[in-house]
C-alpha positions as protocol buffer text, in pm:
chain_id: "A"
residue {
  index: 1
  type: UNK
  ca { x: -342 y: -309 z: -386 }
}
residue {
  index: 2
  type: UNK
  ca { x: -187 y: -126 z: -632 }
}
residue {
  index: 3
  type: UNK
  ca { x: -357 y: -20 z: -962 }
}
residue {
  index: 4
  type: UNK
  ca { x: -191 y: 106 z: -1249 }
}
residue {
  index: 5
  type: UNK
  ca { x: -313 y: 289 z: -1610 }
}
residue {
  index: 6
  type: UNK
  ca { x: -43 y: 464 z: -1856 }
}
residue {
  index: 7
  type: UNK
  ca { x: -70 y: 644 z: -2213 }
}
residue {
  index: 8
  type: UNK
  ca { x: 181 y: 762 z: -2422 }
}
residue {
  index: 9
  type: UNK
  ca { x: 281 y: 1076 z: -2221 }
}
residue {
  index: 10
  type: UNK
  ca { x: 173 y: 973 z: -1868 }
}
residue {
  index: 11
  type: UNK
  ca { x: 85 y: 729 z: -1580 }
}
residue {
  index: 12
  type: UNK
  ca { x: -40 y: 661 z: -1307 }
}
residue {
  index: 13
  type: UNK
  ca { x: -47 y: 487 z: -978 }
}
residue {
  index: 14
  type: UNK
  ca { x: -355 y: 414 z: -729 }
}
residue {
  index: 15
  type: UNK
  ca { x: -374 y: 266 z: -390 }
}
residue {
  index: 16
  type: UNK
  ca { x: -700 y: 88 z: -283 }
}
residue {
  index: 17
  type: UNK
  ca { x: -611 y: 169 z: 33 }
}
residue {
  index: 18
  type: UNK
  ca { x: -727 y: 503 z: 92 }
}
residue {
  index: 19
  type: UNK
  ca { x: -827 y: 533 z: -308 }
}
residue {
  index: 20
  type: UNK
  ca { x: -517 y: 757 z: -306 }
}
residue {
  index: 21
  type: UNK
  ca { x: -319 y: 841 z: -599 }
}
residue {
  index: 22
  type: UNK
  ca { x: 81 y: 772 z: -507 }
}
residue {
  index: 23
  type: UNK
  ca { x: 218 y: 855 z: -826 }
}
residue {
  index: 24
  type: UNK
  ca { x: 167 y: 1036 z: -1125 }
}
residue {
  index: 25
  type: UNK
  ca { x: 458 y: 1062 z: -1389 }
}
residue {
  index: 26
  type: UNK
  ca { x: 468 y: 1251 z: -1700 }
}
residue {
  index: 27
  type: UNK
  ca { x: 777 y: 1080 z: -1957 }
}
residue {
  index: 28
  type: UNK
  ca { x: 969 y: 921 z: -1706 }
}
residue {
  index: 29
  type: UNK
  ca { x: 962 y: 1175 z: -1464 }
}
residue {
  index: 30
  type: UNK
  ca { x: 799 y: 1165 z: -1099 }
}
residue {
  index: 31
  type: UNK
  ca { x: 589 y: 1471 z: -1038 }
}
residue {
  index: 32
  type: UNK
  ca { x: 396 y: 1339 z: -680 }
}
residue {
  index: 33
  type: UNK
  ca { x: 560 y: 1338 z: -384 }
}
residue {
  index: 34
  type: UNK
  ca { x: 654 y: 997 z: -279 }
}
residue {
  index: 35
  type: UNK
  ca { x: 602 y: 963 z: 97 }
}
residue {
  index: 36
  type: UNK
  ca { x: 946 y: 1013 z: 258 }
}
residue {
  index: 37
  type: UNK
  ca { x: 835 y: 1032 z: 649 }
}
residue {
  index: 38
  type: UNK
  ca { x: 1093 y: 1295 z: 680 }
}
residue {
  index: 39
  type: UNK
  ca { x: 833 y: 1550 z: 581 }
}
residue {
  index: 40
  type: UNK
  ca { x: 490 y: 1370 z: 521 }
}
residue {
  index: 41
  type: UNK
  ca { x: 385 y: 1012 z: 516 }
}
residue {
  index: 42
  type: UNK
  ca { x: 136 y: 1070 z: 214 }
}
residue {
  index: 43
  type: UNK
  ca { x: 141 y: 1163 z: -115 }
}
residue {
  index: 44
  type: UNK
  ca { x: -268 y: 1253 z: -200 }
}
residue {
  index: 45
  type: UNK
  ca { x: -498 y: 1138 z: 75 }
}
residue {
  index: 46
  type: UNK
  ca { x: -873 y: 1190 z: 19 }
}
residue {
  index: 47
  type: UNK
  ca { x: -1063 y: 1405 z: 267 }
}
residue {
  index: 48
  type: UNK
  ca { x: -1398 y: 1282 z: 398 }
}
residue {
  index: 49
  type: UNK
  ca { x: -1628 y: 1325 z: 585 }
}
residue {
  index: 50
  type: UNK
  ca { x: -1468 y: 1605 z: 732 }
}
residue {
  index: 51
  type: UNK
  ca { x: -1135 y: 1823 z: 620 }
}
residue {
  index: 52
  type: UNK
  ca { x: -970 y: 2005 z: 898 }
}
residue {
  index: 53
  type: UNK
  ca { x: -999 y: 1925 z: 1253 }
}
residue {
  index: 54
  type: UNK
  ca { x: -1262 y: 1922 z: 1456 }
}
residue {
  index: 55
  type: UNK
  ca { x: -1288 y: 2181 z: 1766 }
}
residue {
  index: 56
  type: UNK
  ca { x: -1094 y: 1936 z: 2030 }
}
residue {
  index: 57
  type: UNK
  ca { x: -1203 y: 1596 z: 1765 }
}
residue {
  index: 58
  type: UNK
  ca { x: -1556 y: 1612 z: 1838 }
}
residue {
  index: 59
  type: UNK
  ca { x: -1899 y: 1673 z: 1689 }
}
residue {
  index: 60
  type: UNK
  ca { x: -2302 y: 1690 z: 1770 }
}
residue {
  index: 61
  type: UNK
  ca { x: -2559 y: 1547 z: 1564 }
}
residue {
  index: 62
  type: UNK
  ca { x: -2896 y: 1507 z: 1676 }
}
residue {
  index: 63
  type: UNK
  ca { x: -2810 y: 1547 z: 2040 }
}
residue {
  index: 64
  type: UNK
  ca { x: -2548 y: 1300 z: 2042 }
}
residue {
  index: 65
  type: UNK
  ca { x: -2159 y: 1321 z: 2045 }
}
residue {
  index: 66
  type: UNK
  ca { x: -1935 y: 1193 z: 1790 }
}
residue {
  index: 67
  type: UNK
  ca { x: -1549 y: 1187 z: 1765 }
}
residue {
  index: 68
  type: UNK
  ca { x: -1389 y: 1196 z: 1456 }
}
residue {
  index: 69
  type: UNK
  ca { x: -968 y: 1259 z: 1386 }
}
residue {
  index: 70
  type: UNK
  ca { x: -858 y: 1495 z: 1132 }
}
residue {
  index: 71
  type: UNK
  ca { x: -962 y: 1512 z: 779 }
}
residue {
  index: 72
  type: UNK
  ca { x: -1154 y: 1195 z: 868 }
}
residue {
  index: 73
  type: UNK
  ca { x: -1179 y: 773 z: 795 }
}
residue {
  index: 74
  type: UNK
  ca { x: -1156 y: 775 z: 436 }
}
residue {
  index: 75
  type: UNK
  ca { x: -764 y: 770 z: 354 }
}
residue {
  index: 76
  type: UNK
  ca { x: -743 y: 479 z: 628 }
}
residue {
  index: 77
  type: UNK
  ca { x: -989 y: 283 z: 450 }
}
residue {
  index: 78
  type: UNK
  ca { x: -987 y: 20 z: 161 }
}
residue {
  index: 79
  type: UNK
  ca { x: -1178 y: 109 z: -81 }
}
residue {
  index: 80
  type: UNK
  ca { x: -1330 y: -117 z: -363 }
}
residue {
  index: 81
  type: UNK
  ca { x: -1254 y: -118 z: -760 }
}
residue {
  index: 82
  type: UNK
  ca { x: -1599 y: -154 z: -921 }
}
residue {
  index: 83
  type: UNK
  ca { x: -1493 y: -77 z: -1276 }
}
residue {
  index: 84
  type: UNK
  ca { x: -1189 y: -44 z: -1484 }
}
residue {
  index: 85
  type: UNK
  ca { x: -1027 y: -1 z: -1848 }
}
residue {
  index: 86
  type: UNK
  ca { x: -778 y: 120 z: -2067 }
}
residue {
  index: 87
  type: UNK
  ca { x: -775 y: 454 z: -1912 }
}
residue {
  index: 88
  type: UNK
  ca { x: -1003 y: 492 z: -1570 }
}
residue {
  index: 89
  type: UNK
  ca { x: -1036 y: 387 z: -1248 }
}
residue {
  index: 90
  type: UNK
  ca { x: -1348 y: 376 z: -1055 }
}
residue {
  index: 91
  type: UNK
  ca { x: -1347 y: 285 z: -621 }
}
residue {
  index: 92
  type: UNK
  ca { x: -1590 y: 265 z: -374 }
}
residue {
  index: 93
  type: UNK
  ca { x: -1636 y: 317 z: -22 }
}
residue {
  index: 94
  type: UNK
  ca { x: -1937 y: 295 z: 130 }
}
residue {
  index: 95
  type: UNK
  ca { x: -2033 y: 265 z: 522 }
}
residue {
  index: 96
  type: UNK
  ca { x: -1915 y: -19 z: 770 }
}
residue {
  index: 97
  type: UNK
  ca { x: -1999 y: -82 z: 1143 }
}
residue {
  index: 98
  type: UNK
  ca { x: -1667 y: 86 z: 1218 }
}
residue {
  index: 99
  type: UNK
  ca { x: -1779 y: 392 z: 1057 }
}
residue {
  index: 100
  type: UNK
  ca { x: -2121 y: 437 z: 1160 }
}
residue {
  index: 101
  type: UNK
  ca { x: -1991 y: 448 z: 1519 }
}
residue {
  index: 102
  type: UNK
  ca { x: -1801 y: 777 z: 1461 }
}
residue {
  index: 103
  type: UNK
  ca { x: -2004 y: 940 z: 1158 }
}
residue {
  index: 104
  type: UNK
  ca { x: -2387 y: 810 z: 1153 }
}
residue {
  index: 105
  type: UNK
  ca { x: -2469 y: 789 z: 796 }
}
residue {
  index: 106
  type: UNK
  ca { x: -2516 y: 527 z: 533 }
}
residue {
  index: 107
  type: UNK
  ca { x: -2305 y: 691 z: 248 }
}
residue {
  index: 108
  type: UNK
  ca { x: -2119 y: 604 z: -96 }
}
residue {
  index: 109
  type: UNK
  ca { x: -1828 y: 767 z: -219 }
}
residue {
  index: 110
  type: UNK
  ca { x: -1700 y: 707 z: -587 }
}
residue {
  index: 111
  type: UNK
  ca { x: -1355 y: 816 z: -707 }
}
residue {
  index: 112
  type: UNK
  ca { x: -1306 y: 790 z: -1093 }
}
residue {
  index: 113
  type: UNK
  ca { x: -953 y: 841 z: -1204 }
}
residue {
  index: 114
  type: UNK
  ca { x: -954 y: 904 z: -1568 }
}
residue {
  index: 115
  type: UNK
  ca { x: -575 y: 969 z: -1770 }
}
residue {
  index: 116
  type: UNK
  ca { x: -613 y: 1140 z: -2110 }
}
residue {
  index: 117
  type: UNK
  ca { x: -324 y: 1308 z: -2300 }
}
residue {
  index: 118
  type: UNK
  ca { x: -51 y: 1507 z: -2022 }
}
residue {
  index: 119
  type: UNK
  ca { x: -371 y: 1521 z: -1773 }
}
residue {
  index: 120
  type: UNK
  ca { x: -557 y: 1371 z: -1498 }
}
residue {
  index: 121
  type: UNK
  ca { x: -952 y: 1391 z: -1407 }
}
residue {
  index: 122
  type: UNK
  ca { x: -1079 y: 1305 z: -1094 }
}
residue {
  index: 123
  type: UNK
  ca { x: -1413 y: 1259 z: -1065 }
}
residue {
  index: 124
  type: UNK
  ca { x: -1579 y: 1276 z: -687 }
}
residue {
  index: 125
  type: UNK
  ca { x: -1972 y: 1140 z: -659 }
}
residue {
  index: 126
  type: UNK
  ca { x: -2099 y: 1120 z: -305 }
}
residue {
  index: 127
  type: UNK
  ca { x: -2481 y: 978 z: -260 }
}
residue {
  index: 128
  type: UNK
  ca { x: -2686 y: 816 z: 5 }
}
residue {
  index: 129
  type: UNK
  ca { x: -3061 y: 651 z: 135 }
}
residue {
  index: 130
  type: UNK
  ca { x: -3086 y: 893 z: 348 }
}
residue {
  index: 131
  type: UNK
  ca { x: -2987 y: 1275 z: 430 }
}
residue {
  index: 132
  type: UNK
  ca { x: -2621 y: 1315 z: 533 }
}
residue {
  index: 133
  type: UNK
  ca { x: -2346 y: 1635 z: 609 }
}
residue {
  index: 134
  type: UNK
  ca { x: -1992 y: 1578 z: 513 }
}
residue {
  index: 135
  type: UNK
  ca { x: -1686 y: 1763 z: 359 }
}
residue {
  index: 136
  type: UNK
  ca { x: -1459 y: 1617 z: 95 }
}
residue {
  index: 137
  type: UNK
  ca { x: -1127 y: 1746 z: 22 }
}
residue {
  index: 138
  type: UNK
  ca { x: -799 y: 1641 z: -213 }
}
residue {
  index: 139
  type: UNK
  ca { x: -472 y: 1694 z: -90 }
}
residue {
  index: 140
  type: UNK
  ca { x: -200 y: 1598 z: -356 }
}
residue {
  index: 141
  type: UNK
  ca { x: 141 y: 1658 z: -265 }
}
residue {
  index: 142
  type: UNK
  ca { x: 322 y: 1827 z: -595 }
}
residue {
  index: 143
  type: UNK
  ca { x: 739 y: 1749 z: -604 }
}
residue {
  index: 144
  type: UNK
  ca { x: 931 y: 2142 z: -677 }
}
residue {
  index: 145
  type: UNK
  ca { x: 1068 y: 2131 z: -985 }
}
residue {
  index: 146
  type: UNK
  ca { x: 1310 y: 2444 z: -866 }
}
residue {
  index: 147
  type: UNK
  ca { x: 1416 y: 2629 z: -575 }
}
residue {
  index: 148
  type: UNK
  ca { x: 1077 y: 2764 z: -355 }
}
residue {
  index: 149
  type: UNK
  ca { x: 1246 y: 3099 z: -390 }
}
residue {
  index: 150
  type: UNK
  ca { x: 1222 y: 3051 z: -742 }
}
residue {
  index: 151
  type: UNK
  ca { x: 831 y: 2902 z: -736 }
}
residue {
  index: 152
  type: UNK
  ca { x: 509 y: 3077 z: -775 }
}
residue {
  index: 153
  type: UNK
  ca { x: 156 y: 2996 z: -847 }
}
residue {
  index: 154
  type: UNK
  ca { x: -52 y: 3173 z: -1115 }
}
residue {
  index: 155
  type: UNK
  ca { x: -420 y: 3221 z: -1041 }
}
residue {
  index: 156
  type: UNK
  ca { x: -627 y: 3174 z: -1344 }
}
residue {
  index: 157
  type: UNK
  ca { x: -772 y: 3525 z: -1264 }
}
residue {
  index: 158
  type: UNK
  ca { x: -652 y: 3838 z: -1082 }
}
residue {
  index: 159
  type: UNK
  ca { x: -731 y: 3818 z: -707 }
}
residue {
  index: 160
  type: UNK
  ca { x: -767 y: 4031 z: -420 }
}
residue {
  index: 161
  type: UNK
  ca { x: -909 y: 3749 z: -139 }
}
residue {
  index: 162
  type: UNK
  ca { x: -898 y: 3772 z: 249 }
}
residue {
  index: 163
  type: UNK
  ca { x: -635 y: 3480 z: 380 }
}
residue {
  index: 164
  type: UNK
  ca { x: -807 y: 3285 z: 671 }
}
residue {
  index: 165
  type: UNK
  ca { x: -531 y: 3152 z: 947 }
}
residue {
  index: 166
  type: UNK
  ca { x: -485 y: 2837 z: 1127 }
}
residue {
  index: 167
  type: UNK
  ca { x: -473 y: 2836 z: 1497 }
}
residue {
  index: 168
  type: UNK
  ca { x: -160 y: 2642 z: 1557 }
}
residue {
  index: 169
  type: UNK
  ca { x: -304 y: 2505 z: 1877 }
}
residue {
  index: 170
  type: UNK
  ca { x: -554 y: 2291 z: 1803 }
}
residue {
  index: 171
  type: UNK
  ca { x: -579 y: 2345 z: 1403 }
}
residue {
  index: 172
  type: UNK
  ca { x: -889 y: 2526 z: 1401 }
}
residue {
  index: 173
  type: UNK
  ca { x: -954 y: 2851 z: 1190 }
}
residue {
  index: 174
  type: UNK
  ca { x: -920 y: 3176 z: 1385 }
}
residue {
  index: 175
  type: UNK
  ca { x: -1167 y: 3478 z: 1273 }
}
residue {
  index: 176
  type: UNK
  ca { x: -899 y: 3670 z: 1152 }
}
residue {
  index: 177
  type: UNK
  ca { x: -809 y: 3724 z: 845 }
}
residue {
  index: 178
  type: UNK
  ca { x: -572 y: 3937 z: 636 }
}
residue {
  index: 179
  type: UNK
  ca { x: -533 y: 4050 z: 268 }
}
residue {
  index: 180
  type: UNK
  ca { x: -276 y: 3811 z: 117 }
}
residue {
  index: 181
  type: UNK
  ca { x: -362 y: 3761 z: -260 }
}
residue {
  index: 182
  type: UNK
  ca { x: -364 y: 4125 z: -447 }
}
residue {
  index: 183
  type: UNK
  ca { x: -295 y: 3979 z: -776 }
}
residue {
  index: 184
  type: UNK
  ca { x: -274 y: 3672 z: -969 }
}
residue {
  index: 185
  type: UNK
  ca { x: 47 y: 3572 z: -855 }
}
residue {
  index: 186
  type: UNK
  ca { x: 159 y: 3399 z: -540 }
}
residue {
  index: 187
  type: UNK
  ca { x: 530 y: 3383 z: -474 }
}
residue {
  index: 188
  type: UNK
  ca { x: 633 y: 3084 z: -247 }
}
residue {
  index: 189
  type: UNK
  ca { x: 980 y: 3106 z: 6 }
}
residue {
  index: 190
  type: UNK
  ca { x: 1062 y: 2850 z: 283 }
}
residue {
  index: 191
  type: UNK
  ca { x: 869 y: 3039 z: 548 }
}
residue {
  index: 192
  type: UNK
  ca { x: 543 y: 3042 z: 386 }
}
residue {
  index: 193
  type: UNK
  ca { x: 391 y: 2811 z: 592 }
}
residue {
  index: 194
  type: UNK
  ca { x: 534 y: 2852 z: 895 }
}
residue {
  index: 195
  type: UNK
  ca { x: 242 y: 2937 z: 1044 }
}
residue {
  index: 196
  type: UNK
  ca { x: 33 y: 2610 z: 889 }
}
residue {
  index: 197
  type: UNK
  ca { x: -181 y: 2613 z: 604 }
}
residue {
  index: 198
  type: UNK
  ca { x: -242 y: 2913 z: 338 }
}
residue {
  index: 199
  type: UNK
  ca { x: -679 y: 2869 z: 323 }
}
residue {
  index: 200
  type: UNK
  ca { x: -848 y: 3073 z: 50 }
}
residue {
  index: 201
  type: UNK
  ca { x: -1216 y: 3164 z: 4 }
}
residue {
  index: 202
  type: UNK
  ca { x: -1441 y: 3270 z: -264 }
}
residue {
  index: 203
  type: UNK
  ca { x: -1168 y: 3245 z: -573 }
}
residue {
  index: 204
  type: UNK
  ca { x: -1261 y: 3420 z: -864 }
}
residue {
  index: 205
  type: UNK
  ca { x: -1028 y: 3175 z: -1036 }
}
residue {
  index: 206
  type: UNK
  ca { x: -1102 y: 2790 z: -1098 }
}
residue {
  index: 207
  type: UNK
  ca { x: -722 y: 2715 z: -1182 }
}
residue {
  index: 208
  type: UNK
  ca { x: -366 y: 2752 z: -1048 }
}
residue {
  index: 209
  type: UNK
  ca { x: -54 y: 2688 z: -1208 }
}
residue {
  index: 210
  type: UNK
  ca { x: 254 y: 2581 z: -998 }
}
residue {
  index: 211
  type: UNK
  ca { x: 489 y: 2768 z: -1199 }
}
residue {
  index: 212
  type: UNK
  ca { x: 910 y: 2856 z: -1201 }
}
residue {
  index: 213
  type: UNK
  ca { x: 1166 y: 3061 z: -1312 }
}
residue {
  index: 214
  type: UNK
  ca { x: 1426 y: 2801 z: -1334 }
}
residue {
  index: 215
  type: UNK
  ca { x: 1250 y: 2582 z: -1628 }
}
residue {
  index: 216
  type: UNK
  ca { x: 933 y: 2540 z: -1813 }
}
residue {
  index: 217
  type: UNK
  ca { x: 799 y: 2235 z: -1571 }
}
residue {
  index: 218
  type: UNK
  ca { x: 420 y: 2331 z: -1444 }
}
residue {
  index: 219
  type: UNK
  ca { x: 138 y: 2179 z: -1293 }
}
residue {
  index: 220
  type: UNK
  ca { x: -250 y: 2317 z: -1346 }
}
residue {
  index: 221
  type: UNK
  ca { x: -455 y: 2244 z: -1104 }
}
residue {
  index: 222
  type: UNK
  ca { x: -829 y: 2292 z: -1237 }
}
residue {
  index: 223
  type: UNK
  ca { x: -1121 y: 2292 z: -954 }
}
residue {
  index: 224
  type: UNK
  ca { x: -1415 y: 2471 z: -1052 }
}
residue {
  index: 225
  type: UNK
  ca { x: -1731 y: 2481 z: -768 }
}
residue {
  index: 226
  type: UNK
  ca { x: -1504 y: 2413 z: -481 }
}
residue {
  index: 227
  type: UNK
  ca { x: -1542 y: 2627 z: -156 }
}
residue {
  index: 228
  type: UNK
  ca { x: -1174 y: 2667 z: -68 }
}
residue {
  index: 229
  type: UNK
  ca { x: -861 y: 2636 z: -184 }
}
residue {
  index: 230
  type: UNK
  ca { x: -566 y: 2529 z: 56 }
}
residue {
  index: 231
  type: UNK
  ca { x: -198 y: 2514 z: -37 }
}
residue {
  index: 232
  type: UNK
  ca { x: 55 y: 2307 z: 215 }
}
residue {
  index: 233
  type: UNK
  ca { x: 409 y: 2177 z: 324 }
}
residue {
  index: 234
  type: UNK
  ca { x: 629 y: 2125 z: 602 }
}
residue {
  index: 235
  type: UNK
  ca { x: 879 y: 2404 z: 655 }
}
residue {
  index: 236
  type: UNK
  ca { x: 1159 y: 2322 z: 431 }
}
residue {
  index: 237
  type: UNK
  ca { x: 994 y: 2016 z: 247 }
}
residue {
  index: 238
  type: UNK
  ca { x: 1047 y: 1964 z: -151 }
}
residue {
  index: 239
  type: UNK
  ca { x: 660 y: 1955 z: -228 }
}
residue {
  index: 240
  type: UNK
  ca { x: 372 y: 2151 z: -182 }
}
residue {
  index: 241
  type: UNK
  ca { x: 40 y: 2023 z: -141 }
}
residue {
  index: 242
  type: UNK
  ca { x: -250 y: 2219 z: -390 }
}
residue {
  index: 243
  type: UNK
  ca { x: -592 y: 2111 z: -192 }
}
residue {
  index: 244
  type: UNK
  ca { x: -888 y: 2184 z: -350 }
}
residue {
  index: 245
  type: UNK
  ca { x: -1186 y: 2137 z: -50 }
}
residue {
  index: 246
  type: UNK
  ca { x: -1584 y: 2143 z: -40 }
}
residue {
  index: 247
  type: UNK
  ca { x: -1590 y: 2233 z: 323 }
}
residue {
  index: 248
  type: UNK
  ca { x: -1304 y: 2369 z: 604 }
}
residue {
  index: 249
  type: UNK
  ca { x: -1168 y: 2290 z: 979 }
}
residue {
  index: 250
  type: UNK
  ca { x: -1398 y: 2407 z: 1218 }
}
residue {
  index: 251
  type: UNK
  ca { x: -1373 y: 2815 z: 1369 }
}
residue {
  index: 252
  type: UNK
  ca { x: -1325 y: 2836 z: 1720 }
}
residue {
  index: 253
  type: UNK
  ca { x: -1651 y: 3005 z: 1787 }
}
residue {
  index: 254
  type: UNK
  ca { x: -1869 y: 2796 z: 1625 }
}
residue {
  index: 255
  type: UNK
  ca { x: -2100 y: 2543 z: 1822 }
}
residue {
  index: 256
  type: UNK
  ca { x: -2049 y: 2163 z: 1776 }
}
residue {
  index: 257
  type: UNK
  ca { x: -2326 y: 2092 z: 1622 }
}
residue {
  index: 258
  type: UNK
  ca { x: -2251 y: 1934 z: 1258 }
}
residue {
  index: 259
  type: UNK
  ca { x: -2541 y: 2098 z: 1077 }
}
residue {
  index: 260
  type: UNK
  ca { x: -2390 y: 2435 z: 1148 }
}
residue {
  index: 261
  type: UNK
  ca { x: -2036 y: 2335 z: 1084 }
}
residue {
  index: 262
  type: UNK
  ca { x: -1860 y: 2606 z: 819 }
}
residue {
  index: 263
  type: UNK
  ca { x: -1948 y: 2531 z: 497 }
}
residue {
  index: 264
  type: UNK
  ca { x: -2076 y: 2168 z: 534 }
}
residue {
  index: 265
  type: UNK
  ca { x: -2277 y: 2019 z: 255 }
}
residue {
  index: 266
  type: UNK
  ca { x: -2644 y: 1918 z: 298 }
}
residue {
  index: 267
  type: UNK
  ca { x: -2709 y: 1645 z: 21 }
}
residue {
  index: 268
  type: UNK
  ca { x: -3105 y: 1490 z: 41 }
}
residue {
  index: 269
  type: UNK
  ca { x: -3163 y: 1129 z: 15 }
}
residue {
  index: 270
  type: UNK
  ca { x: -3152 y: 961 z: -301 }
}
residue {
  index: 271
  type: UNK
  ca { x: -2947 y: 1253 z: -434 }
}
residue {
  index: 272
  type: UNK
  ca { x: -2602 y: 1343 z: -561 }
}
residue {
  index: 273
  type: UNK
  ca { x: -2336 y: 1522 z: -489 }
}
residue {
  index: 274
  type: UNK
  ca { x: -2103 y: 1575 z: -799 }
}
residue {
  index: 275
  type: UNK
  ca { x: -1747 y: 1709 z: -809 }
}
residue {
  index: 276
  type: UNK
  ca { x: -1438 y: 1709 z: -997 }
}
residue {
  index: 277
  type: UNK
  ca { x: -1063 y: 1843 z: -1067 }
}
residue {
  index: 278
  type: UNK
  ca { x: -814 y: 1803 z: -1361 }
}
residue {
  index: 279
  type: UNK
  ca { x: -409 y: 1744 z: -1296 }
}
residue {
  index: 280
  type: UNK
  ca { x: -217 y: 1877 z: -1610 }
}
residue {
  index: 281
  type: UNK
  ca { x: 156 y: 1821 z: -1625 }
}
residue {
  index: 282
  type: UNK
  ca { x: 382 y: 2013 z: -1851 }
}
């Protein structure tokens, strides 16, 4: 179902399915990506338990094997809408005997969608009875407002931060990595991401700006205490994807054994884990 809030400047769209956010307009004009299957059948999927791949789909926990497909159940799922008003959303997924056969953990995720003035907050809460591992990721899918020759993103802070690589053959992260960031500017072209996904670790910034030279049209992405930063399209798309992630795929050399998965969270029983990122639209 489809679940709509709108102000004087913006509005937006949410599917229970997946808790996904499938549009996002700013006066009149469209500013998510709307799904064409030519390039990508999604708009902003939410990443959990896991972001990435796993090596060859599988994981260990406790001695026992598990299987889970990329980036995980939680965009596949309906999720619940346990409170609304004038200007949030709040959904819920929690586990199912579907879910506990491929990921053994009672858990609860909450996504709040909140719309004030030309912005969007997202706020992530993940809790549990007992003690569980996951990832959780965002993946929103941002239309060009110009030519990608004529696109950059602006870091919030200057930056001089080691690029990690996809390995195109089974998605997992290679432990290469080269210097690709040496300022706070990052100039997009159509070959970009030829090779996959741009990953970035240990930002000294907590916001990017997708930025042109053609017109004043930005977006501000705002993600403070997440682990990585990815940025996303299909060769030749109009969008690129801005996805802020608590966690990564898994390295090639790594064992499969979830608790020492690359930068998995730990979160106790009876705990929470808190996260959250603002949309701005100018």
């Amino acid at each position: 179902m489809i679940y709509k809030l709108k102000n004087e400047l913006i509005s937006i769209q949410i599917d229970s399915l997946g808790a996904e956010l499938k549009s996002f307009v700013l006066e009149n004009e469209e500013y998510l990506y709307q799904a064409n299957t030519k390039y990508w059948h999604r708009s902003s999927p939410v990443l959990f338990p896991i972001i990435g791949k796993l090596k060859n789909n599988n994981y260990k926990y406790k001695n026992k094997n598990y299987s889970l497909a990329i980036h995980g159940f939680a965009r596949h799922l309906e999720f619940k809408l346990i409170k609304q008003n004038n200007d949030s959303l709040v959904f819920l997924l929690s586990e199912n005997k579907s879910t506990l056969k491929h990921y053994p953990f009672n858990f609860n995720l909450e996504i709040k969608y909140s719309i004030y003035s030309n912005s969007l907050k997202i706020d992530y809460k993940v809790y549990s009875d007992q003690e569980i591992y996951f990832s959780l990721g965002a993946h929103p899918a941002f239309i060009l407002k110009a030519d990608i020759n004529n696109t950059y993103l602006e870091f919030e802070k200057k930056e001089n931060n080691d690029l990690l690589c996809l390995n195109l053959e089974n998605g997992c992260i290679k432990g290469k990595k080269e210097n690709y960031l040496k300022s706070n500017i990052l100039k997009l072209n159509k070959n970009i991401f030829q090779k996959d996904a741009l990953i970035f670790e240990k930002l000294e910034s907590d916001k990017v700006i997708l930025k042109n030279t053609e017109n004043k049209k930005a977006i501000s992405v705002k993600f403070k205490n997440f682990s990585h930063l990815g940025l996303w399209a299909p060769v030749n798309a109009p969008f690129i994807c801005i996805e802020p992630w608590c966690g990564i795929a898994d390295y090639e050399n790594l064992s499969y054994d979830l608790e020492n998965k690359k930068a998995i969270i730990k979160l106790k029983e009876n705990n929470a884990f808190l996260r959250s990122l603002t949309i701005t639209l100018y």
